[in-house]
SEFI-50110 format. One record per residue (C-alpha): x, y, z; residue in three letters. Coordinates in steps of 0.1 Angstrom, whole numbers, padded with zeros to 4 digits, always signed. Layout:
N
XYZAla;...
//
This chain:
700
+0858+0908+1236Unk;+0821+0904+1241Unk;+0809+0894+1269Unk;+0775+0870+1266Unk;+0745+0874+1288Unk;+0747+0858+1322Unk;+0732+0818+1315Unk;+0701+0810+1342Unk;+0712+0809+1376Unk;+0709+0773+1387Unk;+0695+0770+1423Unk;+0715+0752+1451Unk;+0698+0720+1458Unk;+0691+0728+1494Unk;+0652+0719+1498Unk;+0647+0743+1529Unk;+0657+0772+1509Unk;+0638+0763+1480Unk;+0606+0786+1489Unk;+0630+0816+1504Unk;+0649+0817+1472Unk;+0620+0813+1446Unk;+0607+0851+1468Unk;+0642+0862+1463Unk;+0640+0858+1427Unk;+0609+0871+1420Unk;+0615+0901+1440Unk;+0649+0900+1419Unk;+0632+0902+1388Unk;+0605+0927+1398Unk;+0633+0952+1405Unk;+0654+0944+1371Unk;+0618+0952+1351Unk;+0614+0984+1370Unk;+0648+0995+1358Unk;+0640+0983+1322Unk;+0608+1009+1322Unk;+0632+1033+1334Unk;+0653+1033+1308Unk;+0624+1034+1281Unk;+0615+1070+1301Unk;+0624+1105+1290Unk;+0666+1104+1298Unk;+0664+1132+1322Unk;+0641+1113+1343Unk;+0654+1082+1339Unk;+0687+1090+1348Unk;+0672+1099+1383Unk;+0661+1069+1385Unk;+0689+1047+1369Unk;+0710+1068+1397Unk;+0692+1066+1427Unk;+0686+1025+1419Unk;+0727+1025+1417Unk;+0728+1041+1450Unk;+0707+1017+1467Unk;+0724+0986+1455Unk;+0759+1003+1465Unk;+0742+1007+1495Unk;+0732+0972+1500Unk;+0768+0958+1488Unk;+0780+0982+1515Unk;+0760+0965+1541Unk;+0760+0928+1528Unk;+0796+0918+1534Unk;+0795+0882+1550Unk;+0790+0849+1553Unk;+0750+0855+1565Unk;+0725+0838+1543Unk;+0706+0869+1540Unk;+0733+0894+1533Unk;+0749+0869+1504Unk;+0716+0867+1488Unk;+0714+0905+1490Unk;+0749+0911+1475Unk;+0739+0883+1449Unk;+0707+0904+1438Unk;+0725+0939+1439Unk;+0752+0932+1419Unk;+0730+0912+1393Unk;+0711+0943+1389Unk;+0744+0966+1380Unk;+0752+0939+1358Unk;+0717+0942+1340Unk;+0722+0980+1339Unk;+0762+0977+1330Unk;+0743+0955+1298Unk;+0732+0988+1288Unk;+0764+1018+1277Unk;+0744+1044+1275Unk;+0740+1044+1313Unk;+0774+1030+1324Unk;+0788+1063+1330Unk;+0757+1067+1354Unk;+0768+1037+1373Unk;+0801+1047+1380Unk;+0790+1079+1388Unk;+0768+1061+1415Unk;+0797+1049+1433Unk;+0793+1011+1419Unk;+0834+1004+1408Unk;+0847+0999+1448Unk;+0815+0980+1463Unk;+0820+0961+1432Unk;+0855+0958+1440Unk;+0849+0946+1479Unk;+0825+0916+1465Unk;+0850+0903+1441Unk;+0867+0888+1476Unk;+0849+0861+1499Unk;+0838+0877+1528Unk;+0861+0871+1562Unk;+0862+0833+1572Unk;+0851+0844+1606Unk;+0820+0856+1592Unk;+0811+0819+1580Unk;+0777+0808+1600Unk;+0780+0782+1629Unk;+0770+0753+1601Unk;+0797+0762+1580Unk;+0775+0769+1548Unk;+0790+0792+1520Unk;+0754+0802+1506Unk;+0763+0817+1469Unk;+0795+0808+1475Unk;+0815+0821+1440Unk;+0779+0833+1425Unk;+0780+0870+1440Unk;+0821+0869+1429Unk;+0810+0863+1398Unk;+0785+0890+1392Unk;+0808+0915+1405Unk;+0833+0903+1380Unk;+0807+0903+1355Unk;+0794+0941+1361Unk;+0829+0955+1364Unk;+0840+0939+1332Unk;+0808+0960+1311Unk;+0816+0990+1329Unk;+0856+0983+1319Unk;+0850+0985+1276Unk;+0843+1021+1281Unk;+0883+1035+1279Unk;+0879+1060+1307Unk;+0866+1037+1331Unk;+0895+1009+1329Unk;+0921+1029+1349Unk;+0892+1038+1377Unk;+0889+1002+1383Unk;+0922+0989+1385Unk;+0932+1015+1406Unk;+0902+1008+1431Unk;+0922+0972+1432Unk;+0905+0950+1413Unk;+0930+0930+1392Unk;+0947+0912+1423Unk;+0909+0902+1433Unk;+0906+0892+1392Unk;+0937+0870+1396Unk;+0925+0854+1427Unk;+0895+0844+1412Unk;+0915+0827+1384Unk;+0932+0810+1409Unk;+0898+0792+1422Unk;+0902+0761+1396Unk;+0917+0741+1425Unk;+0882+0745+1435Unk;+0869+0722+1408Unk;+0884+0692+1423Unk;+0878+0696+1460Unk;+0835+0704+1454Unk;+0827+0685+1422Unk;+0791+0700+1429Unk;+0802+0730+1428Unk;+0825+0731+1397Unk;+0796+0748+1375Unk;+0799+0780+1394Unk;+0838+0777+1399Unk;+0837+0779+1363Unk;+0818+0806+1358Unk;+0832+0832+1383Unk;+0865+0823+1365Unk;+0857+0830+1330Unk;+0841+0859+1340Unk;+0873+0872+1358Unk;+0892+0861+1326Unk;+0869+0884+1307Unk;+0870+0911+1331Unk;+0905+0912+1329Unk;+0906+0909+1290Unk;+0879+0944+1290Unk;+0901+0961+1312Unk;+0937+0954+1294Unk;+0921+0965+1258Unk;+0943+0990+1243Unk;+0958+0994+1274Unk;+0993+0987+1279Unk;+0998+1002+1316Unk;+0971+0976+1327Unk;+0983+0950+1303Unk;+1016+0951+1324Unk;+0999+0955+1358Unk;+0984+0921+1357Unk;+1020+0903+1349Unk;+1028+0925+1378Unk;+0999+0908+1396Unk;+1010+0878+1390Unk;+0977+0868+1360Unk;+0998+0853+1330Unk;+1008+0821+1348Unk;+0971+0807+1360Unk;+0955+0820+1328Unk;+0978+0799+1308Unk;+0970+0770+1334Unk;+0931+0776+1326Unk;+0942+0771+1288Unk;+0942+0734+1301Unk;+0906+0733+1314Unk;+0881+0708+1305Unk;+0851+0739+1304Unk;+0859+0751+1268Unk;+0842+0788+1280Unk;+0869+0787+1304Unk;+0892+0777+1277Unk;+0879+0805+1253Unk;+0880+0832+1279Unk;+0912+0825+1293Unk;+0930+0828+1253Unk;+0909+0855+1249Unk;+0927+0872+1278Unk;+0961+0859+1269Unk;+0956+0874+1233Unk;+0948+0906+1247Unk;+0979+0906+1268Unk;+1002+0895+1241Unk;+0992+0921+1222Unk;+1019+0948+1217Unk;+1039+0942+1250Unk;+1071+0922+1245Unk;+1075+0911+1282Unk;+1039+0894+1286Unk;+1045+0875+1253Unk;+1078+0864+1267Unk;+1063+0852+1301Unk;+1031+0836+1285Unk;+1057+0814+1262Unk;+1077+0808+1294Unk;+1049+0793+1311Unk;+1050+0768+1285Unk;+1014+0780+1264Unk;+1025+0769+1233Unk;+1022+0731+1231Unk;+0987+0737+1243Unk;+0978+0768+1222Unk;+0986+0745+1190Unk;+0970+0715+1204Unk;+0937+0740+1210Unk;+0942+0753+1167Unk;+0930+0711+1162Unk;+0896+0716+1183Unk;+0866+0710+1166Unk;+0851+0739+1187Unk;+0858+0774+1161Unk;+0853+0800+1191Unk;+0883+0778+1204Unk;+0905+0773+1173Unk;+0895+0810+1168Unk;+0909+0822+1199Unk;+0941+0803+1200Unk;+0952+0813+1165Unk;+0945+0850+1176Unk;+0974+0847+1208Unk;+0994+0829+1185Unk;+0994+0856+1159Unk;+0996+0882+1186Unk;+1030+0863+1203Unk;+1048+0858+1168Unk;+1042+0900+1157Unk;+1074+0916+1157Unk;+1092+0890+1178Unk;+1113+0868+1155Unk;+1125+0850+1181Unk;+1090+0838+1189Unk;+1077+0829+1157Unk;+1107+0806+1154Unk;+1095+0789+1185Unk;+1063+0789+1171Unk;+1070+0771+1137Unk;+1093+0750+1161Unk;+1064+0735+1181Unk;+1044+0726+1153Unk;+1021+0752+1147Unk;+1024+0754+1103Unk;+1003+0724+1095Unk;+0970+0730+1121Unk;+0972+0770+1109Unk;+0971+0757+1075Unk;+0941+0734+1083Unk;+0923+0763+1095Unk;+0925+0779+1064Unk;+0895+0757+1052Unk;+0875+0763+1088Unk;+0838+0772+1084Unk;+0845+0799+1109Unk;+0858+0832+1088Unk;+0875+0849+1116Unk;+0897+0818+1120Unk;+0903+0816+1085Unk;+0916+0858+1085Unk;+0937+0853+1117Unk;+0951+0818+1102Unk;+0960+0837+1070Unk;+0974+0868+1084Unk;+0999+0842+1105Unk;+1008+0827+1080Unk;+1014+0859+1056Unk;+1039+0868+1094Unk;+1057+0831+1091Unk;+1062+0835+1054Unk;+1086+0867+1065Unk;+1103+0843+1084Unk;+1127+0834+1059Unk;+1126+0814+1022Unk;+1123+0779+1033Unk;+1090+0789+1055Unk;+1076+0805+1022Unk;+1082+0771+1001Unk;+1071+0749+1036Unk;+1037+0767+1034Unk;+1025+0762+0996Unk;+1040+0728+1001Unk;+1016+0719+1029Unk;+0984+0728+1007Unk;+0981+0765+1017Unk;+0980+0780+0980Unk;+0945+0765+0970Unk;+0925+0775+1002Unk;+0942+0812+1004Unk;+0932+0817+0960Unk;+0897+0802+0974Unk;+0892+0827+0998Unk;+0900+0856+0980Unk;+0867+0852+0960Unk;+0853+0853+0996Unk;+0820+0884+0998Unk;+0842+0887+1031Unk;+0862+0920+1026Unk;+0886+0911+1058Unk;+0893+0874+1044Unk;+0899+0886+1008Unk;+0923+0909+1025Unk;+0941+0887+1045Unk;+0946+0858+1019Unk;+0958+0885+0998Unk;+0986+0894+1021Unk;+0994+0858+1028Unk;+0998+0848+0987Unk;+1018+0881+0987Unk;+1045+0873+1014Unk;+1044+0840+0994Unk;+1045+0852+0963Unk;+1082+0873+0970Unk;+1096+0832+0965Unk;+1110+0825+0932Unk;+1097+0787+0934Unk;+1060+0797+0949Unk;+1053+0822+0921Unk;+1043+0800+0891Unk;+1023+0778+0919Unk;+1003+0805+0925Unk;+0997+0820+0892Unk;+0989+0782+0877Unk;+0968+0774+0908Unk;+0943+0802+0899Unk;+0959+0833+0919Unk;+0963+0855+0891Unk;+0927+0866+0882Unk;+0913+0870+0916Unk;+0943+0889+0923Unk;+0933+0911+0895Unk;+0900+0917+0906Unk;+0906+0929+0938Unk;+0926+0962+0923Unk;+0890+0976+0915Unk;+0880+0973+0956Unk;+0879+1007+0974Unk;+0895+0993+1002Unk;+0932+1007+1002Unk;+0948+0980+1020Unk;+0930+0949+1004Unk;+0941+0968+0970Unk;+0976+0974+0980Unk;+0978+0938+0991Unk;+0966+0929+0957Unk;+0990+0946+0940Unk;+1020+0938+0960Unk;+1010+0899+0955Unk;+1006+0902+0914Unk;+1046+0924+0918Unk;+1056+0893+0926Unk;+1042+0872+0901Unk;+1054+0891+0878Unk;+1089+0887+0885Unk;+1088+0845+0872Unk;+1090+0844+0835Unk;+1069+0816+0837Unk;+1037+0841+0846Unk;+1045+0869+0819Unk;+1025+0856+0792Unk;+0997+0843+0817Unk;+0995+0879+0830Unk;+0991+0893+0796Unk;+0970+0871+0778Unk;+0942+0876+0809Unk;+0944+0914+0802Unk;+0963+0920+0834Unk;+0989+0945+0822Unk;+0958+0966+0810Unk;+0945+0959+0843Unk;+0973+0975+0859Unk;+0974+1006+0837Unk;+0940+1014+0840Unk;+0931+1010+0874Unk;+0923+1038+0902Unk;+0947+1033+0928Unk;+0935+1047+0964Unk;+0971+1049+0981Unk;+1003+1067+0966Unk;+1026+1028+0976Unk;+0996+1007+0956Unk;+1006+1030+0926Unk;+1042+1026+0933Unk;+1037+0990+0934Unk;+1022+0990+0900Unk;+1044+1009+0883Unk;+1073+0983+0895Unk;+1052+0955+0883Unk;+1047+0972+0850Unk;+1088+0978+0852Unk;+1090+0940+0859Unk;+1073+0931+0831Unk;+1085+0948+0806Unk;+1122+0937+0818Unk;+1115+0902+0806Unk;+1099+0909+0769Unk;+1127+0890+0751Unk;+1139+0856+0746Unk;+1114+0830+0746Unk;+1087+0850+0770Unk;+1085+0869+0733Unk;+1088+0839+0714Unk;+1055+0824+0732Unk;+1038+0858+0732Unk;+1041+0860+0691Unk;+1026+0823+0696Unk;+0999+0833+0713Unk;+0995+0869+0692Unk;+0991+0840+0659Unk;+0972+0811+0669Unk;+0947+0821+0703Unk;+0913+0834+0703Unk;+0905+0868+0692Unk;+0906+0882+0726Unk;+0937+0868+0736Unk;+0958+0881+0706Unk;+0945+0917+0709Unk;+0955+0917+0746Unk;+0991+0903+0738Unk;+0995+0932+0710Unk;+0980+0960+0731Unk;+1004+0948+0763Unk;+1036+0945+0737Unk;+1031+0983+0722Unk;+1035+0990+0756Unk;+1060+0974+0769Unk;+1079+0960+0737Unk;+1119+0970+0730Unk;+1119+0995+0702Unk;+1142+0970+0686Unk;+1116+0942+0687Unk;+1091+0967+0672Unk;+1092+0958+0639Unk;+1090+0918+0646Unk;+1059+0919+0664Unk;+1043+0946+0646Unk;+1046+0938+0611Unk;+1063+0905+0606Unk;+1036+0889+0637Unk;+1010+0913+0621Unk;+1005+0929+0654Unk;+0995+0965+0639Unk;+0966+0949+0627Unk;+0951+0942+0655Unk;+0956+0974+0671Unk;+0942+0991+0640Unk;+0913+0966+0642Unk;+0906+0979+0675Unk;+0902+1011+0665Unk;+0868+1002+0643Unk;+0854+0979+0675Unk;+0821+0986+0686Unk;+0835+0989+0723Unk;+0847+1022+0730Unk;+0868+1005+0759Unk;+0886+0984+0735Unk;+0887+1014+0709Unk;+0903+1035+0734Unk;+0929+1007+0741Unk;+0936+1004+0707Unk;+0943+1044+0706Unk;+0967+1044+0734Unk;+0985+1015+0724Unk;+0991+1031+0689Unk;+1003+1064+0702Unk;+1026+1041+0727Unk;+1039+1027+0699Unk;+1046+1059+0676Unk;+1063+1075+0707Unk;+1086+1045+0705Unk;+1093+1046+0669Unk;+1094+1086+0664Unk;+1103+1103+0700Unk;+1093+1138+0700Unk;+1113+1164+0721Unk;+1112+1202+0727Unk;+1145+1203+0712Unk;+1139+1185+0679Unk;+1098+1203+0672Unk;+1109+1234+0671Unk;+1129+1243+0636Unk;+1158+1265+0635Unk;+1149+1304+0636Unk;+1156+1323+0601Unk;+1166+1353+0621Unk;+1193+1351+0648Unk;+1175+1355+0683Unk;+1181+1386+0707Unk;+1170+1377+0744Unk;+1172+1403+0765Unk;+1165+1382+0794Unk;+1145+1376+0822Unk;+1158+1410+0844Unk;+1137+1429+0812Unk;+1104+1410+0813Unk;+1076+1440+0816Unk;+1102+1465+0831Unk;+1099+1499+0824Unk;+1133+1507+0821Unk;+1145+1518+0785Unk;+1107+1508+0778Unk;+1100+1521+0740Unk;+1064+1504+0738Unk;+1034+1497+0760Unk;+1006+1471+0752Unk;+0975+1469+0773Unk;+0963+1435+0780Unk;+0928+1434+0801Unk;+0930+1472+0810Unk;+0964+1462+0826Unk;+0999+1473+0809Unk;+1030+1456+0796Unk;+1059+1477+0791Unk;+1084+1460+0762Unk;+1112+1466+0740Unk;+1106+1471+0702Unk;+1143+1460+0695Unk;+1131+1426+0713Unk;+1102+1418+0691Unk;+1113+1426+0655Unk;+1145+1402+0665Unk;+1110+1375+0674Unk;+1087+1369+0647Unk;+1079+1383+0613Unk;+1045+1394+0630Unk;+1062+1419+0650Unk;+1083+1431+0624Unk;+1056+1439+0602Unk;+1035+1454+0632Unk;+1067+1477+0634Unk;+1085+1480+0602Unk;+1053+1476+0581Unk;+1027+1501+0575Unk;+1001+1493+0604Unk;+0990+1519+0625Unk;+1008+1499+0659Unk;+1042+1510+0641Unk;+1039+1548+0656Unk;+1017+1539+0688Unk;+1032+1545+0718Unk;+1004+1521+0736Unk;+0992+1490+0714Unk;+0958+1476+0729Unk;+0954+1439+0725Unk;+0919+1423+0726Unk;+0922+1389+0721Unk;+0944+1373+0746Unk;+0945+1374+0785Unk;+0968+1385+0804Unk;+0985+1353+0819Unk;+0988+1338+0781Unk;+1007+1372+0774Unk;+1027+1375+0796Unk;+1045+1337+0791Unk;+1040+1347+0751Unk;+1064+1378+0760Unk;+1089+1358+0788Unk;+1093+1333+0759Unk;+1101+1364+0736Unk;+1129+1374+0759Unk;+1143+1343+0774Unk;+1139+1321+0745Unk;+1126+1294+0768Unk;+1095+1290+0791Unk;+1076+1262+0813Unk;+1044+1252+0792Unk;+1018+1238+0820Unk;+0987+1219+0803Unk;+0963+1242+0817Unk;+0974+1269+0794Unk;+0987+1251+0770Unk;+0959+1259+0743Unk;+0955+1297+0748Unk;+0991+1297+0744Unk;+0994+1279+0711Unk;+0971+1303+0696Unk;+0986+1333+0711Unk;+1021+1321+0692Unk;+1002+1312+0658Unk;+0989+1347+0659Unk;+1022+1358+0667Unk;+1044+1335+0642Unk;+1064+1324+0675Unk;+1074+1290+0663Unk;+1099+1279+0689Unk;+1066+1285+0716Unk;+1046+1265+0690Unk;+1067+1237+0692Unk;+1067+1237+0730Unk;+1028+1243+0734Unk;+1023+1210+0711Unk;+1048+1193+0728Unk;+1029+1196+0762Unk;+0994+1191+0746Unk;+1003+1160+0724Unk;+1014+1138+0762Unk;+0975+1144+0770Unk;+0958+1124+0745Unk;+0930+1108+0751Unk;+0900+1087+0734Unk;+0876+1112+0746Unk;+0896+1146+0736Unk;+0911+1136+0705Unk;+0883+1149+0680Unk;+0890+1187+0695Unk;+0930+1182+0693Unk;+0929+1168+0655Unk;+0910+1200+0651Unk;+0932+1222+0670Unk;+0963+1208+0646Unk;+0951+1215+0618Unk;+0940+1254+0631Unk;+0972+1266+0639Unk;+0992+1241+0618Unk;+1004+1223+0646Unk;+1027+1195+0627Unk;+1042+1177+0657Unk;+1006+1178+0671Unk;+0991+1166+0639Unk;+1013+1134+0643Unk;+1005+1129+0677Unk;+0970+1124+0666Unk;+0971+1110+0632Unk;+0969+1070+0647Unk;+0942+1078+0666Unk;+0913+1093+0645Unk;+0892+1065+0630Unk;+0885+1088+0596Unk;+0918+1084+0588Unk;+0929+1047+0597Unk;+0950+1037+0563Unk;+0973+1068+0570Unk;+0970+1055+0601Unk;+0985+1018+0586Unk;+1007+1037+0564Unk;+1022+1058+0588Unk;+1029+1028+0610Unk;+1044+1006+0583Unk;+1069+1035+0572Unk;+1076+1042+0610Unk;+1082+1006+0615Unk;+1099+0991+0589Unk;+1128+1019+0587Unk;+1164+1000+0592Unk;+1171+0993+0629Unk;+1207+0997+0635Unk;+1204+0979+0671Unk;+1188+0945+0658Unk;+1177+0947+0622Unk;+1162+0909+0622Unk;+1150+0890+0655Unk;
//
């Protein structure tokens, strides 16, 4: 929490002090500025002097415990001067190393009744409490310092002070000092709880949750504010403080505080409410019991963003409640302000409204309210942010969407399923989200989500209709191919993507064709490769470069390959030739070959003797022309089979031309829809793959 700068001290009206205290002040304020051109020194030197200033104040606090007018407006000045310095983190580590934490500690406490003067005066009764609660609060954000402080006793001193409201009511003049030594105890104890969950349960041990929820009932609204600021910190992560602070009966007035017109209050209540309902079930039902839905709703359209992100993250927690919560929310109004904020330039509120519509969004009846309330497009857009977790959210809302019929042809016709596809996904669940929500969709591309995507594919604007037919080549039943392809002259369009001026929409065309013709003509390994005119002899994997009954030796890059003639005549025509034939290779004891390296060669010769071999893209190219050379149809096959799944917009040019080099016919196919030289064979080739008879569904 941050703590604000100490507000002017306002003097006691006590006229015969008024001179004394006006010197006090202006010696005071003399010191502070000779610390402040300390600190603008050289650090070496300054932290002489930050250190030896420390030691004098600790010094004075040492000496300045009672009732004495003099020694109270001593104790007031020293610890308002480690307060200024705590201001400052770069020399907090010097004050605790001055020995500041247990004077600090002692003035938190009223000095000894019996020290009170023989008039009875309290002079800066509460104001030197409160500085010490002040200073000890800035030197408690640094982690390493919390556990110093507690255990020099502060927190029962902290709860005592919280305890000083009573105060209010017996010395009405004094109630503006009551309250401040009490928010600044709340705050104290909120700095030194943070993170901390051995101090969080030390001050329910001390007895703090029960008069901080009190405080919650204050008319000062900075009491108010500090005191849920504490509660919130408490709450957080520790089961047995959320318990007590619901005990204590907090939650009428925490709701009643979500209705203030005041944000930093609203703000803060919202925050221990979300903290109290995370993982506790049982809480968040007493929650939604007391009335908290509607006011969290209505801070939804708060000017204060940090009240809008902690009302939308609670209600993304109550819509895991159960079904009837989800459908209670969007019916109270919270769709429309959660799609409004995800347009937000705020990167936290875009995030949270995102995971609120995406709890919501896992309701059958709230999906189509979102998507025709505006959800779907904004949702879309935030899957190009580089912030993992407001993408995943994203994504995890639009898999819901997608699951109502109702949104299928919404999500296409706005270019979301290309949306999906092409998108860079930071975390490995965002693209396992997709992929379901792609799954999803394609699930319900029959019936009369197809009937009213042919509509659309017929009668909407341009831009439309090429969106429906790129999304149905991808996700299309190859049964309904032929319907929407030919008899909804869908393969027009594609092909009339492929002459767009747009290279974005030239490339979708291209992969939505080769979608398409892996649908209509699967290629396998098994099926490219053709029979082998000569029965096979594999040897096996146990001869693979072995020397044993070695009859022949190549030498690849200086390094050699012992084989078997009796292997490779059974292989290829090439090899029989190289034997049988009358090249000079058929006597050589060691055949050198130039041309190839030595990985390629070796996979060439594994395939040679297995009959079978792992094709990785990496070496996919050098390997194809290694078995041209080498008449190795069967590796041929393979090689095109693992280049043809990497076809791109951008490569295609060099893989046409790599088809038609080594006569790769499988590859050539791959590529044929794609090359805008030839788009009639690409129609033709289309038409004939399209039209054959379907056995499955011959007319839709």
């Amino acid at each position: 929490m941050e703590l604000k700068k100490p507000q002017d001290q306002r003097l006691p009206e006590r006229k015969g002090q008024k001179r004394k205290l006006e010197e006090e002040i202006e010696e005071e304020q003399r010191e502070i500025s000779a610390v402040e051109a300390a600190t603008a020194t050289p650090y070496g030197e300054a932290r002489k002097v930050i250190l030896n200033e420390v030691h004098t104040q600790v010094n004075i606090l040492s000496s300045a415990f009672s009732w004495n007018e003099t020694h109270r407006a001593a104790a007031k000045r020293a610890t308002h001067i480690l307060a200024e310095l705590a201001k400052n983190e770069e020399v907090v580590n010097v004050i605790v190393e001055g020995g500041a934490i247990p004077a600090l500690v002692k003035h938190l406490e009223a000095p000894p009744s019996s020290e009170i003067d023989h008039d009875n005066s309290k002079p800066f009764e509460h104001e030197v409490e409160k500085e010490s609660a002040f200073a000890l609060g800035l030197l408690a954000v640094k982690p390493e310092h919390q556990q110093i402080i507690v255990d020099a006793g502060a927190l029962s001193h902290l709860v005592s002070l919280l305890k000083r409201q009573g105060d209010v009511h017996r010395d009405i003049s004094n109630s503006r000092a009551v309250n401040s030594v009490i928010r600044r105890a709340a705050d104290a104890i909120t700095n030194l709880a943070h993170e901390n969950s051995s101090i969080k349960t030390r001050v329910r041990m001390e007895g703090g949750i029960p008069p901080l929820v009190e405080l919650l009932k204050f008319t000062d609204t900075k009491v108010q504010r500090a005191a849920a600021g504490a509660l919130r910190t408490l709450a957080f992560k520790n089961d047995e403080n959320k318990n007590q602070i619901v005990e204590c009966n907090a939650l009428p007035t925490l709701i009643l505080m979500l209705r203030s017109d005041d944000a930093a209050i609203h703000y803060e209540a919202v925050g221990v409410i979300g903290n109290l309902v995370h993982s506790s079930p049982i809480i968040k039902r007493e929650v939604l019991a007391a009335g908290a839905l509607q006011p969290v709703i209505g801070l939804l359209s708060s000017c204060c963003s940090e009240s809008q992100r902690e009302a939308a993250l609670l209600l993304g927690q109550f819509a895991a409640t159960d079904s009837d919560c989800k459908v209670h929310i969007v019916q109270r109004g919270a769709v429309r302000p959660l799609i409004e904020m995800l347009q937000s330039p705020d990167v936290q509120l875009r995030e949270m409204s995102a995971f609120a519509l995406g709890r919501l969004a896992q309701d059958t009846h709230n999906q189509a309210g979102i998507a025709h309330n505006g959800g779907l497009v904004p949702l879309l857009r935030l899957l190009d942010s580089k912030n993992g977790s407001l993408q995943h959210n994203a994504a995890f809302a639009l898999y819901g969407l997608a699951d109502n019929e109702d949104n299928v042809s919404d999500f296409i016709s706005v270019g979301g399923v290309q949306k999906l596809q092409d998108g860079e996904f930071i975390v490995q669940a965002t693209k396992d989200c997709v992929a379901k929500t792609l799954k999803r969709l394609e699930e319900k591309i029959h019936g009369r989500v197809l009937n009213h995507l042919l509509y659309l594919m017929r009668v909407a604007e341009k831009a439309v209709q090429r969106r429906v037919a790129v999304a149905l080549a991808h996700l299309c039943s190859p049964d309904d191919q032929r319907a929407i392809f030919i008899n909804n002259c869908g393969l027009d369009l594609l092909v009339g993507l492929l002459g767009s001026s747009s290279l974005k929409q030239q490339l979708d065309g291209a992969i939505a064709l080769y979608r398409l013709a892996n649908k209509a003509m699967t290629l396998s390994p098994v099926d490219a490769a053709p029979p082998s005119p000569t029965p096979q002899v594999y040897l096996g994997e146990q001869y693979v470069n072995i020397a044993t009954l070695s009859d022949v030796t190549f030498l690849v890059e200086g390094r050699q390959f012992y084989a078997h003639r009796i292997c490779l005549l059974a292989s290829s025509d090439a090899f029989r030739a190289m034997f049988d034939g009358g090249y000079r290779e058929k006597d050589a004891r060691d055949i050198e070959i130039p041309n190839i390296r030595w990985e390629v060669f070796e996979l060439m010769m594994r395939f040679i003797y297995t009959g079978s071999v792992d094709v990785t893209l990496i070496i996919a190219q050098d390997l194809l022309r290694a078995a041209d050379q080498y008449l190795l149809e069967g590796l041929k096959r393979l090689c095109e089979y693992t280049i043809a799944k990497d076809i791109t917009l951008e490569n295609i040019g060099s893989m046409y031309e790599l088809s038609e080099a080594f006569h790769a016919i499988s590859l050539r196919h791959r590529h044929s829809q794609l090359i805008q030289r030839i788009i009639p064979e690409i129609r033709n080739y289309f038409e004939k793959a399209l039209t054959k008879p379907n056995q499955h569904n011959p007319q839709l």
